[in-house]
C-alpha positions in Angstrom: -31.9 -44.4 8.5 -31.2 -46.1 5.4 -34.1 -44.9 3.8 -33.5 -41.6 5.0 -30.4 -41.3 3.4 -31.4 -42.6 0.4 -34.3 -40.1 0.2 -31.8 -37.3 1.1 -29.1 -38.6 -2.0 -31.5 -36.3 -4.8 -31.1 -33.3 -2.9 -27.2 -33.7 -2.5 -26.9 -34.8 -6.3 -29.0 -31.7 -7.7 -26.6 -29.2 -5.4 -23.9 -30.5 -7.2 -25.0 -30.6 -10.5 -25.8 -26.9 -9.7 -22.4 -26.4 -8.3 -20.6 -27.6 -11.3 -22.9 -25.9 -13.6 -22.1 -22.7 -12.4 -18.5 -23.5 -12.2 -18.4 -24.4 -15.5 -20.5 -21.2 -16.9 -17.6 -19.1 -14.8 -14.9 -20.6 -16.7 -17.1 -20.5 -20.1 -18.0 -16.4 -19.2 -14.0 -16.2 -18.3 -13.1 -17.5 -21.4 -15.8 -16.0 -23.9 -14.8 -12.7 -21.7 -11.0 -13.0 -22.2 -11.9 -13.0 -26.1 -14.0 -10.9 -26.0 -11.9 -8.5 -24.4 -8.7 -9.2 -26.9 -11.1 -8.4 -29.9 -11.9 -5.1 -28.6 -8.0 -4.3 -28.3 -7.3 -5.8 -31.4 -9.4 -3.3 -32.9 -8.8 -0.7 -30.9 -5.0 -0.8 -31.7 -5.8 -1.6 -35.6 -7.6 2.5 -35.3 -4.5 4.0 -33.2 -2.2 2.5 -34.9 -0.3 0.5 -32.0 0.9 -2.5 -31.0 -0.5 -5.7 -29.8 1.8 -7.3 -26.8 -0.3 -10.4 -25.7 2.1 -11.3 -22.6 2.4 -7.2 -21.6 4.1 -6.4 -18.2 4.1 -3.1 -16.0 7.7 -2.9 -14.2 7.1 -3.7 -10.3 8.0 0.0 -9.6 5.0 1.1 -10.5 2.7 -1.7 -9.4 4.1 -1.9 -5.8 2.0 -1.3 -2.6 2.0 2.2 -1.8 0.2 4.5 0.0 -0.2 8.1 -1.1 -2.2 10.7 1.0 -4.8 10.2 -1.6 -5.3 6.5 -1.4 -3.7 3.2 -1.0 -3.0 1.1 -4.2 -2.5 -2.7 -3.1 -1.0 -5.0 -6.0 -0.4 -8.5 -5.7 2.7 -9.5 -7.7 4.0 -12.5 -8.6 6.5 -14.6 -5.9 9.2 -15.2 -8.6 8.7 -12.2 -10.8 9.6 -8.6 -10.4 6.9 -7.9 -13.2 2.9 -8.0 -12.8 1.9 -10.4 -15.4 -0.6 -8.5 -17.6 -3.9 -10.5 -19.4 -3.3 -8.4 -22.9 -2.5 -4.6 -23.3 -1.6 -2.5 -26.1 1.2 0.1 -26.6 2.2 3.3 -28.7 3.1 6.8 -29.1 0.5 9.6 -29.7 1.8 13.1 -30.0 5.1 12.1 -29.6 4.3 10.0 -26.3 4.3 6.8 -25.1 0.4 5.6 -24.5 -0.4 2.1 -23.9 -3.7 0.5 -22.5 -3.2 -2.3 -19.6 -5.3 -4.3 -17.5 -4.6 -5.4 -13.7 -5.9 -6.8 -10.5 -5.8 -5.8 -6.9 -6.3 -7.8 -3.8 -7.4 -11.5 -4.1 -9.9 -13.9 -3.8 -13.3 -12.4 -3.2 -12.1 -9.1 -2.9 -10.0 -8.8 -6.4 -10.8 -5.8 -8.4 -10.0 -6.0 -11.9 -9.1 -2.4 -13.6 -8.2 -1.3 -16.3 -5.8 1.5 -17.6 -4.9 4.0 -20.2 -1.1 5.8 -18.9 0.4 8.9 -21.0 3.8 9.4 -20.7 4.9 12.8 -18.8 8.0 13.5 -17.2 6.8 14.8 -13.7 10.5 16.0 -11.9 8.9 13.7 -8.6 5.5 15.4 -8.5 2.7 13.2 -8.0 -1.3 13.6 -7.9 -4.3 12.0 -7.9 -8.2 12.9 -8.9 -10.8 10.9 -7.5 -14.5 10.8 -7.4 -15.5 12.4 -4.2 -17.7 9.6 -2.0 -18.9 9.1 1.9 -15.4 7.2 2.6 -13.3 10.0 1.9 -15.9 11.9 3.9 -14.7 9.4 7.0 -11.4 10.3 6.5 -11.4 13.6 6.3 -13.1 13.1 10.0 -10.1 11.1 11.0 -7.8 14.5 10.0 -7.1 13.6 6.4 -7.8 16.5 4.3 -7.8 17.0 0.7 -6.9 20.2 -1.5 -8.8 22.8 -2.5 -8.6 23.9 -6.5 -10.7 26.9 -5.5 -13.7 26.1 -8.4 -16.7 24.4 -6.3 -18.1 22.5 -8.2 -14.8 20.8 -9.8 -13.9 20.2 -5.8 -17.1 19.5 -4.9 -16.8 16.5 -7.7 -13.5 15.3 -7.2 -10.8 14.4 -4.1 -8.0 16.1 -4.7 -4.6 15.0 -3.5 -1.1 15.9 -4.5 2.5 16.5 -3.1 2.7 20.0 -3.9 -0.4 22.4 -3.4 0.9 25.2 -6.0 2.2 22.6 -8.8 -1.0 21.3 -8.9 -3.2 24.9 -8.9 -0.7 25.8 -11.6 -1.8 22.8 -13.8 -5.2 22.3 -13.7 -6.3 25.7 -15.1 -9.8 25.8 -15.7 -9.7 24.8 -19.8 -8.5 21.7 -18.5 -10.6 21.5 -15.8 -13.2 22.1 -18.0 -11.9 19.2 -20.1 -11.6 16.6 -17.4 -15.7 17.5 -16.6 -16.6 17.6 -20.6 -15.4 14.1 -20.7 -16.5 10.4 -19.3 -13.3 10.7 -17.1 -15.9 10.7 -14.1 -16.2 7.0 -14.2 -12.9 6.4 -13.0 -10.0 7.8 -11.7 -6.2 9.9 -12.2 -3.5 9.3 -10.7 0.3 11.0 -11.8 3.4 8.7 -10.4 6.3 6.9 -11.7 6.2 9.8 -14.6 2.6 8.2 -16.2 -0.5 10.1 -15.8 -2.9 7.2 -15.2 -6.6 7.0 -16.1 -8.3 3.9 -14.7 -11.7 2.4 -14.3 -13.0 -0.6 -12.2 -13.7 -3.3 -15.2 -12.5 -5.3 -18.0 -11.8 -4.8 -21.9 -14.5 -6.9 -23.2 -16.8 -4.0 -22.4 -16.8 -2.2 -25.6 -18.2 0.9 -24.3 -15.7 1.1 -21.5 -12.9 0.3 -24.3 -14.4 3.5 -26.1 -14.7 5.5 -23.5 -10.5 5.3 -22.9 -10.1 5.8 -26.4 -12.0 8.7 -26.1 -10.0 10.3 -23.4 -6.1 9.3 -25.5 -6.5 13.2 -26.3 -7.6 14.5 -22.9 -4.5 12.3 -21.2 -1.7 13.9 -23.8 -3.3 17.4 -22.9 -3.0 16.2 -19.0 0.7 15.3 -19.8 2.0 18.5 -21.8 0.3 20.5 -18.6 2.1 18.5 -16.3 5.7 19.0 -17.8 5.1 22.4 -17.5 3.7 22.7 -13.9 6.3 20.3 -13.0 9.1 22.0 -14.6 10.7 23.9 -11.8 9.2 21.4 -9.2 11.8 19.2 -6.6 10.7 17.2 -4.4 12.0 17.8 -0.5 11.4 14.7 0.2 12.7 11.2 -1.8 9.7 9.4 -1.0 6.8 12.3 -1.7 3.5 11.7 0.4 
């Protein structure tokens, strides 16, 4: 037996030697990625002319679990703060808006999905929406009863779930130069969403992809157009209900 467990010692000591190798190459990728990731904002704020908030935080409001007909948005915030901690984020004003870039995580553990964010300022009178890539899941629950709405272009719904509180606000803002816009761009990676009077644009990923970080940039123009439609749409719009869908 002795020998036995002496012959077996090798195999144990190489599994954790590879164990804390790859431990420490995750907290070396972490770090080199957290740099990495700042440098891109850095610059990215040095071209738009914003400002760099290293320790940046969302209010609660708007990083609460909620559900929406369109989807369910599950943040985990902090036990003693009302504020989701942010890793780095930038902030402005383009076209007389505020703009800021911020990065956040949903879930935990395994399942944690790190995004990231570019929200335009747009004052929406309680109307909320939300654009997202169609896929088979919404397919499910469109089985289970819930449906989406119809813009009345087919391809543009054929792309994209479409959910809002107000069917006629929302056919009154995305006319087809913007929809055209929206389908010119690389918005199709990710995602809109129009709550908490931000129209959101986010993406599954960090900043320390610089294409990603381009791609955002690319869209600052896009988003302000989004708002300016919005505040128009929404102008006459009340909600009937306080709490929307």
């Amino acid at each position: 037996m002795g020998m036995l467990a002496a012959s077996n010692f090798p195999i144990f000591g190489l599994f954790w030697v590879i164990f804390g190798g790859m431990f420490c190459l995750s907290i070396v990728s972490g770090i080199v990625g957290g740099g990495r990731a700042k440098k891109n904002l850095t610059a990215l704020a040095e071209r738009l002319g914003f400002t760099v908030t290293p320790n940046f935080r969302i209010p609660a409001l708007e990083r609460s679990a909620r559900t929406h007909s369109s989807s369910t948005i599950t943040i985990t915030l902090g036990a003693k703060t009302e504020f989701l901690s942010q890793e780095f984020g930038i902030q402005g004003t383009v076209r007389g808006r505020g703009v800021r870039f911020s990065k956040y995580t949903t879930g935990s553990g395994k399942s944690s999905i790190s995004w990231v964010e570019l929200a335009v300022a747009a004052k929406a009178n309680g109307f909320i929406f939300s654009l997202q890539p169609e896929n088979f899941v919404w397919k499910i629950f469109e089985f289970f009863g819930q449906h989406e709405i119809k813009i009345g272009d087919e391809e543009f719904d054929k792309r994209w779930r479409i959910n809002a509180n107000d069917a006629p606000t929302l056919q009154m803002l995305l006319l087809p130069e913007l929809r055209a816009k929206i389908e010119q761009t690389s918005a199709r990676f990710g995602e809109f969403y129009l709550d908490h009077d931000w129209i959101r644009y986010r993406e599954q990923g960090t900043f320390s992809d610089a294409k990603r970080v381009a791609r955002l940039e690319g869209i600052v123009g896009l988003m302000c157009d989004l708002a300016q439609a919005i505040e128009v749409a929404a102008e006459n719009y009340r909600p009937l209900s306080p709490g929307g869908p």
